[in-house]
C-alpha positions as CSV (number, residue, x, y, z in Angstrom):
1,X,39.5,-16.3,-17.6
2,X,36.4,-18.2,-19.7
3,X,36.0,-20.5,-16.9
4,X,35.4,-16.9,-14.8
5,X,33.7,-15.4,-17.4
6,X,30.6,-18.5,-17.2
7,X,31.0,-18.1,-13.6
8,X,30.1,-14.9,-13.4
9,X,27.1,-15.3,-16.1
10,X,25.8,-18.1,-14.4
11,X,25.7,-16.3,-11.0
12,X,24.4,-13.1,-12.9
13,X,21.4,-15.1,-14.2
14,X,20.7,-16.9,-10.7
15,X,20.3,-13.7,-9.5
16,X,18.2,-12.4,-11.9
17,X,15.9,-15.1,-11.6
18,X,16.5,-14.9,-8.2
19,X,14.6,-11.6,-8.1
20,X,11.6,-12.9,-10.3
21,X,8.4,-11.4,-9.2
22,X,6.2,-14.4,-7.9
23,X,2.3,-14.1,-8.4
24,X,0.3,-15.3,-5.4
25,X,-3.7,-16.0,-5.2
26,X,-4.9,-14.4,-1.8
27,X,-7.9,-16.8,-1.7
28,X,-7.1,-20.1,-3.8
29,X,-10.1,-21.6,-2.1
30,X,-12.2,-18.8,-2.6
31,X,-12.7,-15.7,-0.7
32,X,-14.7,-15.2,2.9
33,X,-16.7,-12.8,1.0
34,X,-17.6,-11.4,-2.2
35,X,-18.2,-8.0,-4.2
36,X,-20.5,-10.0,-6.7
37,X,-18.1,-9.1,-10.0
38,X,-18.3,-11.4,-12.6
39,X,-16.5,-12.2,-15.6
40,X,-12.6,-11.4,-16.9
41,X,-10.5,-7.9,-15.3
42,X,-10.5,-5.2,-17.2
43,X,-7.1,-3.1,-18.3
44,X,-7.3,0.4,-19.6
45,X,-3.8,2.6,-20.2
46,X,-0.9,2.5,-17.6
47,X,-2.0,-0.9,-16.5
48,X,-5.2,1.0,-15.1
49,X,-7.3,-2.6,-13.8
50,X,-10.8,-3.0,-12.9
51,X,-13.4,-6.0,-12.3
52,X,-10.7,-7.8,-10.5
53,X,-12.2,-11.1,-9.1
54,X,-9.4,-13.0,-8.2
55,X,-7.1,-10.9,-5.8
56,X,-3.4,-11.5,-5.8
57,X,0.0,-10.4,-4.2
58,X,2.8,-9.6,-6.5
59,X,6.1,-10.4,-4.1
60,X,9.2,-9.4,-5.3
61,X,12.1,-10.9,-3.1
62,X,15.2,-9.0,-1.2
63,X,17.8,-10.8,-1.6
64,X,19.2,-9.7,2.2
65,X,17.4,-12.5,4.7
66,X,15.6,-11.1,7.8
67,X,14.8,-7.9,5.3
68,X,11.7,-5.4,6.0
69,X,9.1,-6.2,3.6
70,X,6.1,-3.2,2.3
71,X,2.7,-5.0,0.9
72,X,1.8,-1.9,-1.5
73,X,-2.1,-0.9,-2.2
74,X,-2.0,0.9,-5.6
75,X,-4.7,3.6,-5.6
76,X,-8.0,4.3,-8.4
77,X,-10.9,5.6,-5.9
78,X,-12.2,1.8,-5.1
79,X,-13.2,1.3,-8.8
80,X,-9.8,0.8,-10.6
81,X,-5.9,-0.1,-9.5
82,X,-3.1,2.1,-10.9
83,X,-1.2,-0.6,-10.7
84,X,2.0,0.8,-12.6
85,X,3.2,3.7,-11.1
86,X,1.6,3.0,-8.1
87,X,2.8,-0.7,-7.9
88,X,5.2,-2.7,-10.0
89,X,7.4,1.0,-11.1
90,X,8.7,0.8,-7.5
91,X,10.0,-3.0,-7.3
92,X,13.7,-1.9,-8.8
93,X,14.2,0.9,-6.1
94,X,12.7,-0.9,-2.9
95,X,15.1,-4.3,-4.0
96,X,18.1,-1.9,-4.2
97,X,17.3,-0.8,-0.8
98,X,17.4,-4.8,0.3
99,X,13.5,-4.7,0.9
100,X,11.1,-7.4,0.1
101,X,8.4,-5.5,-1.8
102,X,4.9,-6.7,-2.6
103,X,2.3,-5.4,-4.8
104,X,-1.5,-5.8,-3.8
105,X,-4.2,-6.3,-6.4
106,X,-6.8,-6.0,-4.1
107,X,-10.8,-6.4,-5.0
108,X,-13.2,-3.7,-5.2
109,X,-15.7,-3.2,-2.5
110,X,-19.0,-2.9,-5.3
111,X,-21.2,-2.5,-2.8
112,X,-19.3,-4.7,0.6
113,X,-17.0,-2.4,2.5
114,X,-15.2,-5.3,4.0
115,X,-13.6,-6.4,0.9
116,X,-10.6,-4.9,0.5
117,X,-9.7,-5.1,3.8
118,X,-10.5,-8.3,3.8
119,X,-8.1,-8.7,0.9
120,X,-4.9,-6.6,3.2
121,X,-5.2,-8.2,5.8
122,X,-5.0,-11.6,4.2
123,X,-1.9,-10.0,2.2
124,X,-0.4,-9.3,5.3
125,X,-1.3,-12.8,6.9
126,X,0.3,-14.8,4.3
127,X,3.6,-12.8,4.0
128,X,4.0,-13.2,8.1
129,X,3.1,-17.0,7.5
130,X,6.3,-17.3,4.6
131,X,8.2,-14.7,6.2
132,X,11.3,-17.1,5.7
133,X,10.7,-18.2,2.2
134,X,10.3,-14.7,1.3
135,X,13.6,-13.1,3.1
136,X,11.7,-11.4,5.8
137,X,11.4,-10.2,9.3
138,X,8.0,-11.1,10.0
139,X,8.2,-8.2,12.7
140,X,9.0,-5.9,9.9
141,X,6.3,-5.9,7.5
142,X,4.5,-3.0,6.5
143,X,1.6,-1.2,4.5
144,X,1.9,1.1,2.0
145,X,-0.7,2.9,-0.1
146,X,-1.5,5.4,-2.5
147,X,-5.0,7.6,-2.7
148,X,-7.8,5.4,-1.8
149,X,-4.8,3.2,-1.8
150,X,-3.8,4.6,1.1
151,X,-7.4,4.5,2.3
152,X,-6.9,1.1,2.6
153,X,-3.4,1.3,4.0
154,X,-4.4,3.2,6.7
155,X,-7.8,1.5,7.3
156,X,-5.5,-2.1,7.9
157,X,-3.4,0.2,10.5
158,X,-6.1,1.0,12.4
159,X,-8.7,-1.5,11.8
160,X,-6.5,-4.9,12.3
161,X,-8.3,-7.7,13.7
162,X,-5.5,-9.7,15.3
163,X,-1.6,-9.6,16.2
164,X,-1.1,-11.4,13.0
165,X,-2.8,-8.6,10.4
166,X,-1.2,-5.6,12.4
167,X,1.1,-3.7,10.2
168,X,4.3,-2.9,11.6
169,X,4.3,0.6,10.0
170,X,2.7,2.5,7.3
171,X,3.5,4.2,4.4
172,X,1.1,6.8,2.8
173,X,1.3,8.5,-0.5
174,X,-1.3,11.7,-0.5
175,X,-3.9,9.3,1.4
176,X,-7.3,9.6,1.7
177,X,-8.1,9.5,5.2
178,X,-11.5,10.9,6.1
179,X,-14.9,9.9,4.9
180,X,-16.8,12.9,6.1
181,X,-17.9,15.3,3.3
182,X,-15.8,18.1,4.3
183,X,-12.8,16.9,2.8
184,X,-13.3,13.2,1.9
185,X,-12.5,12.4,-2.3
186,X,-16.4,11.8,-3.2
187,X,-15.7,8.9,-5.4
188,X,-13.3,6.9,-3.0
189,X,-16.7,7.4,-0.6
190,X,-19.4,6.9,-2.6
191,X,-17.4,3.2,-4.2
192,X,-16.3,2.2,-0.9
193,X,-19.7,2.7,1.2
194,X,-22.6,3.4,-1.5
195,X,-24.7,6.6,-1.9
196,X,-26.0,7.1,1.3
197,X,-24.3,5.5,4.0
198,X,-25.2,5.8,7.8
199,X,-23.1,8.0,9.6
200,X,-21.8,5.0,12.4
201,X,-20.7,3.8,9.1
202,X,-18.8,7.0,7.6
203,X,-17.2,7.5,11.9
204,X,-15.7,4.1,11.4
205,X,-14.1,4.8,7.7
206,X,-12.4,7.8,8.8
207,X,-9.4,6.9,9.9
208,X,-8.3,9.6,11.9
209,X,-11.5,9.2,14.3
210,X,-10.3,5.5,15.0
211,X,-6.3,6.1,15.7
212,X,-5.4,4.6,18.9
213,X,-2.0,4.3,21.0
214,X,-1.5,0.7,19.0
215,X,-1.4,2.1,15.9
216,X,1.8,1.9,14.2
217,X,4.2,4.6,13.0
218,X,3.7,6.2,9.6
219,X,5.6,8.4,7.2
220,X,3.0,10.5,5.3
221,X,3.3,12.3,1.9
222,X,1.3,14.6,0.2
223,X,1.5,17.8,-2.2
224,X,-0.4,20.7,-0.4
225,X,-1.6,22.0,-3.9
226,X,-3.5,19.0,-4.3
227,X,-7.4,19.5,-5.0
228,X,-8.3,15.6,-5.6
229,X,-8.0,14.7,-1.7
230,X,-7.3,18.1,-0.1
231,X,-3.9,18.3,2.7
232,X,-6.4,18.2,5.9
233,X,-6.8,14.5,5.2
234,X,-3.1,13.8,5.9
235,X,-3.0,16.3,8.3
236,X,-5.9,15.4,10.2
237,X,-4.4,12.3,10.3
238,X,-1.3,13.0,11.2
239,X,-2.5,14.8,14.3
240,X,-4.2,12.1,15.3
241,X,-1.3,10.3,15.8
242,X,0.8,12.4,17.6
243,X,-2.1,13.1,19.5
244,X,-2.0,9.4,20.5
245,X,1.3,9.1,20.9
246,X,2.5,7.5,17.7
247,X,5.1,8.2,15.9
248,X,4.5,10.1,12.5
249,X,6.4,11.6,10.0
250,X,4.5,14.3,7.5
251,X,6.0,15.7,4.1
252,X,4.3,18.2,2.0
253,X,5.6,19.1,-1.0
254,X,4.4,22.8,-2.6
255,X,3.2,21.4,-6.4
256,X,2.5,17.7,-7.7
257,X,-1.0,18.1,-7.4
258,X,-2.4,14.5,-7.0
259,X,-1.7,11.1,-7.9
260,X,2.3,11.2,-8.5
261,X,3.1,7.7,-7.4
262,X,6.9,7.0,-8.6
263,X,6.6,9.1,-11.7
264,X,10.1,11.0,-12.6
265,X,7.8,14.0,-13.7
266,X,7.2,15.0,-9.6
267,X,9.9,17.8,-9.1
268,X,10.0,16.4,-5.6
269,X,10.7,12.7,-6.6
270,X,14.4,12.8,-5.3
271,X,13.4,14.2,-2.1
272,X,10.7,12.0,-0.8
273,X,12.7,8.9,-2.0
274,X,15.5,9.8,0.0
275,X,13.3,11.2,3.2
276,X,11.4,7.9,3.5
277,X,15.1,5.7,2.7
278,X,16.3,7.6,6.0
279,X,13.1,7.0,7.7
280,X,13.2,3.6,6.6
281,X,16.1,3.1,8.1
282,X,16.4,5.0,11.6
283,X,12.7,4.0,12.2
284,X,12.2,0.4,11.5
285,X,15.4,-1.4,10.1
């Protein structure tokens, strides 16, 4: 029975470790292009992080081989990452689900609207590249994001630049989506492209004006009482995409407002956890 006893603690604690989230530098040789941020990150309450000049991937490993894998972009209107509740709070849940989750800390664009896509795509590149080492289906990798977050998310699904960087699906938690002033979040705008921005500029930012018939399939959430980035941006989306022909799933919830992440305090937690398990699983496992 004590020979049992260490057996069991032993394999306890290799799977523990096991599951250690692993820290990786997008750009260890310095990035293709820069934002012109100097000087250390910034952290303000809930692991709010800003000034970020060294972009990272936070990977933490399923332990099922040949698992689906979500890169997540945490959201803060291109000048901040909530990188808490909309990041590392999720890693228990998505590893009891057997997926290979990954948390973006993704640079701010500070003037260059390529950065942060810049920054996915490479995310995306070098999980596909260690697919192996990292328990997953390198045809199974997806994007998730949340807000401007999502932004980003859903600018990598539609603005890809090879086989390589193309998302497999998408995930999107109350997203913005459009740039145009009608219903665009001002800030998200104003960070990502500057004051006043040409308007070839704000066509190819709004996503739903650049959805094609490659785009993948996405599962969409939002709370239509939201007044940050108002339902028509998910919407609009969404229609885009069926318009297209792409598979899209869309869920709005009545309350939650804005910015819920994986909180316990959205009433509606339980429901979108276990919509997007079963979509999870009919559409892409």
């Amino acid at each position: 029975m004590r020979k049992f006893i260490i057996f069991c603690a032993l394999f306890a604690s290799v799977n523990l470790c096991a599951q250690q989230p692993v820290e990786i530098l997008l750009w260890p040789n310095g990035a293709p292009n820069s934002n012109e941020l100097k000087g250390e990150e910034k952290r303000a309450e809930g692991n709010r992080v800003s000034n970020i000049t060294e972009p990272s991937i936070t990977i933490y490993k399923s332990d099922t081989p040949n698992s689906i894998a979500i890169i997540m972009c945490p959201g803060g209107g291109y000048a901040r990452l909530a990188m808490n509740h909309e990041g590392f709070d999720m890693a228990p849940w998505m590893l009891s689900q057997h997926i290979t989750y990954v948390v973006l800390k993704y640079r701010m664009p500070n003037g260059n609207h390529e950065v942060p896509l810049s920054d996915a795509e490479q995310a995306i590149r070098y999980m596909r590249q260690h697919a192996e080492e990292y328990n997953t289906n390198p045809n199974k990798i997806g994007i998730m994001g949340a807000s401007a977050g999502g932004h980003l998310a859903s600018t990598l699904a539609t603005h890809y630049s090879s086989k390589e960087t193309r998302p497999d699906f998408q995930i999107l938690f109350y997203p913005v989506i459009t740039l145009d002033l009608k219903y665009c979040h001002g800030g998200s705008r104003d960070n990502l492209l500057g004051k006043n921005p040409s308007q070839e500029l704000v066509d190819k930012y709004s996503n739903e004006k650049q959805v094609t018939e490659d785009t993948p399939k996405a599962f969409i959430m939002l709370s239509s009482n939201d007044k940050t980035v108002p339902a028509e941006n998910s919407t609009q989306y969404f229609l885009a995409l069926k318009n297209k022909g792409v598979s899209a799933s869309l869920h709005s919830y009545p309350i939650g407002s804005h910015g819920w992440g994986f909180r316990d305090s959205f009433v509606y937690k339980r429901q979108w956890t276990e919509e997007l398990e079963k979509w999870l699983r009919e559409e892409v496992q």
